[in-house]
Backbone bond lengths (Angstrom), bond angles and torsions (degrees), N, CA, C in turn:
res aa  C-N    CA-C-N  psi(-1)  N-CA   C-N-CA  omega(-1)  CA-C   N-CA-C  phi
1 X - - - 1.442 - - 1.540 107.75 -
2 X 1.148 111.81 130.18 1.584 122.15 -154.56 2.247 96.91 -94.24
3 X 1.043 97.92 171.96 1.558 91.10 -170.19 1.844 112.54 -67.67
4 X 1.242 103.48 -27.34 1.562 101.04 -172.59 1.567 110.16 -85.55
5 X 1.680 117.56 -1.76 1.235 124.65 179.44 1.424 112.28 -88.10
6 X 1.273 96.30 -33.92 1.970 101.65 179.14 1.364 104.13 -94.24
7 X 1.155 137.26 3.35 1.801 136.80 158.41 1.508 100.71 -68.30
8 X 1.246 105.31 -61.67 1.442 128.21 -160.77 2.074 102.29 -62.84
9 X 1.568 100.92 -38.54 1.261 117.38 173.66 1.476 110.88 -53.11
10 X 1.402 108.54 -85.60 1.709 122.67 152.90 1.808 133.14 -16.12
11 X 1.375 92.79 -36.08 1.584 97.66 -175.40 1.681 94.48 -93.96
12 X 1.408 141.36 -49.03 1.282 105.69 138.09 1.415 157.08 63.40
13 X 1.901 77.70 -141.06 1.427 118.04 152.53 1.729 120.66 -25.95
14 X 1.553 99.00 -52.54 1.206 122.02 -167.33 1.917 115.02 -80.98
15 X 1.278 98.94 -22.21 1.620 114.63 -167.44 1.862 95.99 -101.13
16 X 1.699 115.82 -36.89 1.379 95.84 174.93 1.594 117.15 -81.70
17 X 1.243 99.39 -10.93 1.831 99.99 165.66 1.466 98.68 -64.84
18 X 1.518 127.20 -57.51 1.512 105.64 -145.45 2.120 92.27 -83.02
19 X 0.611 118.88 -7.59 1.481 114.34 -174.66 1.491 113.84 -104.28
20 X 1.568 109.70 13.09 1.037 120.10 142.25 1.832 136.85 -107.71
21 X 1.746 81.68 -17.16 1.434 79.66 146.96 1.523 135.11 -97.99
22 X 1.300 116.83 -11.18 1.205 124.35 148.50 1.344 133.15 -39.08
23 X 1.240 102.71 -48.99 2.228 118.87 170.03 1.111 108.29 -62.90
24 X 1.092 134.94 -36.60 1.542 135.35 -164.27 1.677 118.83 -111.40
25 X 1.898 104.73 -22.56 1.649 87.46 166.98 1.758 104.53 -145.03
26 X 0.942 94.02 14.25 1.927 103.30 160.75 1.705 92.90 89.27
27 X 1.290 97.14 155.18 1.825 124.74 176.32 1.478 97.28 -51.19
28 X 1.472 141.99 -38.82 1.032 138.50 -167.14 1.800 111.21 -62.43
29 X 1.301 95.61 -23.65 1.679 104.79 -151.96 1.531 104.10 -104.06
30 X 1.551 92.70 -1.16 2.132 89.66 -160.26 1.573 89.09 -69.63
31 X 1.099 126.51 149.78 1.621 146.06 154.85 1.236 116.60 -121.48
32 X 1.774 120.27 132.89 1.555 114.38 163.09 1.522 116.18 -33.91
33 X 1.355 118.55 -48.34 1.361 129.39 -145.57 1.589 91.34 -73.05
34 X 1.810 123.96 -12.55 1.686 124.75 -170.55 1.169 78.65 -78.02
35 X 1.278 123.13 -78.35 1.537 143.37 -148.56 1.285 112.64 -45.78
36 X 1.348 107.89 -42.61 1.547 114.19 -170.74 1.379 104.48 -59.93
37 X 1.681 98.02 -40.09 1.680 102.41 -171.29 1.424 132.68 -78.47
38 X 1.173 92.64 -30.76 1.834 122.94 171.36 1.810 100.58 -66.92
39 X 1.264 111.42 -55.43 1.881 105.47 -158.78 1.828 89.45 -94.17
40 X 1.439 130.65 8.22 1.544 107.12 -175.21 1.420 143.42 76.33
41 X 1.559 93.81 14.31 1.220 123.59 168.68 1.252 142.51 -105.92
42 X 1.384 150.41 107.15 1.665 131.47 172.61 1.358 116.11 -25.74
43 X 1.371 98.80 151.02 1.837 93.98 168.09 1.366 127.22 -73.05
44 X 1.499 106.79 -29.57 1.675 107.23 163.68 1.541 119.71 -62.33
45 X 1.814 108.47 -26.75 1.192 109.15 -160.76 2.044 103.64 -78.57
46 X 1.562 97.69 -8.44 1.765 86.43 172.99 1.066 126.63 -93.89
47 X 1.440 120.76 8.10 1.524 137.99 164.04 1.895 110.85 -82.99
48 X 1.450 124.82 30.56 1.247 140.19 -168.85 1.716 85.93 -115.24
49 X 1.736 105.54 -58.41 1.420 113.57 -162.98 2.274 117.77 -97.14
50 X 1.350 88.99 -13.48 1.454 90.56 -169.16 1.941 102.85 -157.68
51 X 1.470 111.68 131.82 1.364 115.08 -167.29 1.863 104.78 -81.38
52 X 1.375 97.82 84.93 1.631 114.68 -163.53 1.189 134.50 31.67
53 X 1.281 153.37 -132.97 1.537 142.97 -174.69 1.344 97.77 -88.70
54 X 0.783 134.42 -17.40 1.514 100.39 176.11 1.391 110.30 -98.16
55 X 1.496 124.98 -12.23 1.416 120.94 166.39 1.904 95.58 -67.93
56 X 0.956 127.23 -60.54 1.261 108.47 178.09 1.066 148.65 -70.29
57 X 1.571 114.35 6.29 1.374 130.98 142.88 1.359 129.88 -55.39
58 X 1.642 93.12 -44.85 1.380 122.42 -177.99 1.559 114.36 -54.88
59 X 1.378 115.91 -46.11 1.327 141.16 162.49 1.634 120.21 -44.69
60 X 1.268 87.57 -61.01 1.629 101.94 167.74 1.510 119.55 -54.51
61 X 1.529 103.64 -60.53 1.715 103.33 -171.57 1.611 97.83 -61.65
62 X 1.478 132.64 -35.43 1.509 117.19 -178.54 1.379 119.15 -62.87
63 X 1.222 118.04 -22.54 1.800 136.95 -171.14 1.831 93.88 -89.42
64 X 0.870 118.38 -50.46 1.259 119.69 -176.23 2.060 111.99 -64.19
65 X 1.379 102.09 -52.90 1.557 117.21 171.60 1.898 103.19 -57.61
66 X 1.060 121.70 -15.80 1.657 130.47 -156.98 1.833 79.43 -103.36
67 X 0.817 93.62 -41.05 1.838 92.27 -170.81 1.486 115.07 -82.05
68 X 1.181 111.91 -34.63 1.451 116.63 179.90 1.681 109.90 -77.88
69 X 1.672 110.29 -23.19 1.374 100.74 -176.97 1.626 106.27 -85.63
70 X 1.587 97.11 -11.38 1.359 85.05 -173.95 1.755 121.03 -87.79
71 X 1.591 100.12 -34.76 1.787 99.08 150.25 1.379 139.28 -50.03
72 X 1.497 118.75 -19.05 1.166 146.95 153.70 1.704 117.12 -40.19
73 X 1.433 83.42 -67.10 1.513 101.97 173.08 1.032 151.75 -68.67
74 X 1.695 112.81 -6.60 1.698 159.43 -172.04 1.694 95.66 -117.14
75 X 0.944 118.53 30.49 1.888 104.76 -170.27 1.645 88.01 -95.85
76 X 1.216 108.83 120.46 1.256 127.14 159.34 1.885 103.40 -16.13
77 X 1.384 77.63 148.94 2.146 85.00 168.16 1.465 121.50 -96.73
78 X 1.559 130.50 -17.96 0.766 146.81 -139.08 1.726 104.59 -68.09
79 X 1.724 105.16 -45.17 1.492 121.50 164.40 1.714 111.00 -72.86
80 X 1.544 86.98 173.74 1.793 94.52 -176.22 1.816 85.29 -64.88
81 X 1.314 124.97 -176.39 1.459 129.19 -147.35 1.670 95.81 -108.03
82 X 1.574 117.00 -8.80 1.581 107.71 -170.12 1.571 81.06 -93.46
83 X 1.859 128.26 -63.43 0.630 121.24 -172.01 1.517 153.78 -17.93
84 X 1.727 78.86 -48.13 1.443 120.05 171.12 1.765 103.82 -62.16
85 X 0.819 111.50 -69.08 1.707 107.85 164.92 1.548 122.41 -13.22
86 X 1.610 84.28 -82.42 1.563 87.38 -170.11 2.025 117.52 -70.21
87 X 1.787 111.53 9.79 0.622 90.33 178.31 1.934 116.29 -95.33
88 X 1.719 83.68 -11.79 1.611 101.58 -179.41 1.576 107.82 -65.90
89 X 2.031 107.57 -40.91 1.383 87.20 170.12 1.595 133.02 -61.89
90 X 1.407 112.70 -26.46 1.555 116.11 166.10 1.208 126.03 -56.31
91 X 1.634 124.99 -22.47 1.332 127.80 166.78 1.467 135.06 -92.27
92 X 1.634 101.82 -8.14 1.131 105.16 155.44 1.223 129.83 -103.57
93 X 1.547 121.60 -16.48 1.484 132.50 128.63 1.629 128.05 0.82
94 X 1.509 87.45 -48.28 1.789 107.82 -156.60 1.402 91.64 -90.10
95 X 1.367 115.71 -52.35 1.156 128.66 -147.49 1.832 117.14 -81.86
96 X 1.630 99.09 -25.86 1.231 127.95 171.85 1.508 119.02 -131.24
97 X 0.892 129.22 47.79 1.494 127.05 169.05 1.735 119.65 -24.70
98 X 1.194 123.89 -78.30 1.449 134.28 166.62 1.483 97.54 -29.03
99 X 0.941 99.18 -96.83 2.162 101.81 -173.15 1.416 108.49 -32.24
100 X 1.120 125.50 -38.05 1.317 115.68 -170.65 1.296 101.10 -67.41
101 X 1.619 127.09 -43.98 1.651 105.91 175.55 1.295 119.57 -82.84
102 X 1.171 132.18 -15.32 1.658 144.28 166.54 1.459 88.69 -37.56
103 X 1.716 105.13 -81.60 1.401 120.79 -177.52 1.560 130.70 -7.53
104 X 1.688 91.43 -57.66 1.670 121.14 167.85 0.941 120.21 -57.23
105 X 1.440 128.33 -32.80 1.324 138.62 -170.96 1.783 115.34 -67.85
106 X 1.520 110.72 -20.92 1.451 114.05 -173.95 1.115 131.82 -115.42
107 X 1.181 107.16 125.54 1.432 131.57 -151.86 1.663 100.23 -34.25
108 X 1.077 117.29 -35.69 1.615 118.82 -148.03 1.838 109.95 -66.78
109 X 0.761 129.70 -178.06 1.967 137.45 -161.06 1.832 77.85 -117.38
110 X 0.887 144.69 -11.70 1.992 114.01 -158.73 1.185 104.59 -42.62
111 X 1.790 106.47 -50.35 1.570 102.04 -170.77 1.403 108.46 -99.01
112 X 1.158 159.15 -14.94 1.490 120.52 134.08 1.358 125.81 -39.28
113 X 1.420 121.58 -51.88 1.291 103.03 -174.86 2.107 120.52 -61.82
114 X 1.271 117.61 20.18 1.102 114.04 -178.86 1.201 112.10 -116.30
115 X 1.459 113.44 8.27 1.693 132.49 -176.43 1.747 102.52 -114.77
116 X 1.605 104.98 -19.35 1.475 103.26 -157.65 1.798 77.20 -97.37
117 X 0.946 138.07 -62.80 1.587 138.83 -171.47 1.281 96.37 -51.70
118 X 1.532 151.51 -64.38 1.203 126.57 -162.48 1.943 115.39 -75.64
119 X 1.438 103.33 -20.21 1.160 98.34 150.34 1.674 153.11 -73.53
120 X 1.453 95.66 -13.40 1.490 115.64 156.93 1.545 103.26 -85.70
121 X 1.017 131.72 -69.48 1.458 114.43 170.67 1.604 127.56 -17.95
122 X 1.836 131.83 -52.12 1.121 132.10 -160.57 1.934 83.83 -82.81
123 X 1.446 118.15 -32.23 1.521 103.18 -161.25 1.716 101.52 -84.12
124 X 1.236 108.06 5.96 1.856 100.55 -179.82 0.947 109.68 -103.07
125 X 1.901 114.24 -13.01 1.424 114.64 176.26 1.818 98.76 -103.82
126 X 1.203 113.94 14.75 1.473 100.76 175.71 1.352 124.64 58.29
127 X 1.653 112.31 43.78 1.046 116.63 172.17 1.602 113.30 -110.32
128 X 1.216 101.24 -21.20 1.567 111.76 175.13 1.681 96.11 -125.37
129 X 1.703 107.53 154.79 1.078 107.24 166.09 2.109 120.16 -135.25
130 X 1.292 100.13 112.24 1.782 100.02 -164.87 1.628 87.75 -53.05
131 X 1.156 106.98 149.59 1.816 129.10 156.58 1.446 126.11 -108.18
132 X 1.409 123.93 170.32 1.406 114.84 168.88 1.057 138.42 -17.42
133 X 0.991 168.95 -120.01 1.771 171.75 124.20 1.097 102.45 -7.63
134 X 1.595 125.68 28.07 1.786 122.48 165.92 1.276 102.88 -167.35
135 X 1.879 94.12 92.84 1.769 114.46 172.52 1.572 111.12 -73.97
136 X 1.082 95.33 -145.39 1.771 105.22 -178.18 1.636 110.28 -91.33
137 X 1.209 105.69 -35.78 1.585 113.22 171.15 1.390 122.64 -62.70
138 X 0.955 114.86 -37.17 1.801 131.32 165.63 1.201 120.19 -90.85
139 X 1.847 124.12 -3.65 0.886 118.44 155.01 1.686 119.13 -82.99
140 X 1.221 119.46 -33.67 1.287 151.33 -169.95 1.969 94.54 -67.62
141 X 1.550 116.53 -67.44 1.288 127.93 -163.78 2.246 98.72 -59.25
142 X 1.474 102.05 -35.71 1.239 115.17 -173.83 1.476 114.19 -56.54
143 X 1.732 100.45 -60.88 1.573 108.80 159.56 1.749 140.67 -49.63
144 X 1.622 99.69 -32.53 1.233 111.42 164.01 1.090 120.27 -61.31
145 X 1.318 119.92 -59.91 1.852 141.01 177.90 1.629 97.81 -60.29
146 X 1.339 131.00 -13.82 1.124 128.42 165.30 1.738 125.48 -67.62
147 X 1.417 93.47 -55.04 1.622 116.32 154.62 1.253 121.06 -36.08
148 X 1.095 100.39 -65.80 1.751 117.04 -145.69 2.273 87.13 -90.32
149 X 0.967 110.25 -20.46 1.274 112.07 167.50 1.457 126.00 -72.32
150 X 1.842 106.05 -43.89 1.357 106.75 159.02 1.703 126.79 -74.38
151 X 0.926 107.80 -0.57 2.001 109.01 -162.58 1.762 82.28 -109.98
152 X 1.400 127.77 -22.70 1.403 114.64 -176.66 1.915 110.78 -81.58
153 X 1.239 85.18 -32.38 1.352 91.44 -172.77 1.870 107.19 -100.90
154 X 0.879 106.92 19.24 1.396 115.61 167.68 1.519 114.69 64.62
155 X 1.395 110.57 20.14 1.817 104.59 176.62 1.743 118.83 -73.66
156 X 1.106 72.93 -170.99 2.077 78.34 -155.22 1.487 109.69 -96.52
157 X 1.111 144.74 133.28 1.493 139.16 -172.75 1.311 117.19 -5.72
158 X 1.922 89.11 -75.48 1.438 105.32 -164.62 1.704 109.93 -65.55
159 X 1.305 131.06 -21.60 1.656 124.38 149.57 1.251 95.17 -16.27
160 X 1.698 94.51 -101.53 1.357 116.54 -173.36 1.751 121.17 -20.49
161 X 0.993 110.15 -58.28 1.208 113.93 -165.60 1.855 111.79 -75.95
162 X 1.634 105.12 -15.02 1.786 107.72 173.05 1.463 86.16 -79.52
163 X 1.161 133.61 -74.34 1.515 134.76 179.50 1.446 108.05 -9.59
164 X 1.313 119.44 -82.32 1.555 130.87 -171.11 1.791 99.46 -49.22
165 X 0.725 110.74 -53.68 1.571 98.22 -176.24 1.402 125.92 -77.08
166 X 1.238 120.04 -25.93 1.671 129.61 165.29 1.770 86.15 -61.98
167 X 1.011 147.22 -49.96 1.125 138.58 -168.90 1.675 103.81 -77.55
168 X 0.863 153.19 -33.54 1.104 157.92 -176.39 2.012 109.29 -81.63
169 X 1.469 90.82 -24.93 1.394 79.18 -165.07 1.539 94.52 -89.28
170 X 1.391 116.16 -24.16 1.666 119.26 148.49 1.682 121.18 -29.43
171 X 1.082 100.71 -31.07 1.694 97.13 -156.92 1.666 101.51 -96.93
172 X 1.503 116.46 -21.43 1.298 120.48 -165.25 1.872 96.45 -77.51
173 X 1.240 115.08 -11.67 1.307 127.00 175.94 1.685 131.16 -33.58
């Protein structure tokens, strides 16, 4: 194992410790001094791989946002294709609570941009149509905040899923 394989090994090592202490006592609670102890490391020694807890938060919420876009992106076909979205975000919502707000926490577009592409998709096939003061980006952010509104507040698919389509059947307008 060559040197950039056992960094890469180590950092890790070091990220499934803290995101397991993350699952079990919330972002508020993570401490170097867990991590160090959990992944086998000193606490000075995780400032080698990550610029202290908040670099390894930082780490986390991108791994977590990488995961959520990618369940996003696996959403069954069975629903119309936005639907289908926001229903994948409700199941990983459920399924991951913690990550899902980690997730939120990072700056990056992965998971908007996986709301903004299937929403350019339905408007090139003319199934939806953006209007005045509501492009594809605000159609996209609307649907998300639709999601992430039902999975916070604990509603039940089919909510969600009458919601998304009363809104959709708006758009075919």
């Amino acid at each position: 194992m060559n040197r950039q394989d056992r960094r890469t090994a180590s950092r890790r090592r070091i990220l499934t410790a803290a995101a397991k202490l993350v699952a079990r006592d919330g972002v508020e609670a993570l401490s170097l001094r867990e991590v160090a102890r959990k992944s086998g490391y000193s606490p000075a020694g995780l400032y080698a791989y990550f610029d202290g807890r908040d670099g390894i938060l930082e780490a986390l919420a991108e791994q977590d946002a990488q995961a959520l876009a990618a369940a996003l992106r696996q959403a069954p076909s069975q629903e119309h294709p936005l639907i289908a979205l926001g229903l994948a975000w409700l199941r990983f919502a459920s399924a991951h609570p913690g990550r899902l707000r980690l997730a939120l926490t990072h700056p990056g577009d992965a998971v908007q941009s996986v709301f903004v592409e299937q929403v350019e998709e339905c408007v090139l096939s003319g199934e939806i149509m953006p209007g005045p003061g509501f492009d594809i980006e605000e159609i996209a952010a609307t649907l998300q905040a639709m999601a992430h509104g039902a999975a916070s507040m604990g509603h039940s698919p089919a909510l969600l899923r009458e919601g998304m389509r009363c809104l959709l059947v708006g758009l075919r307008d």
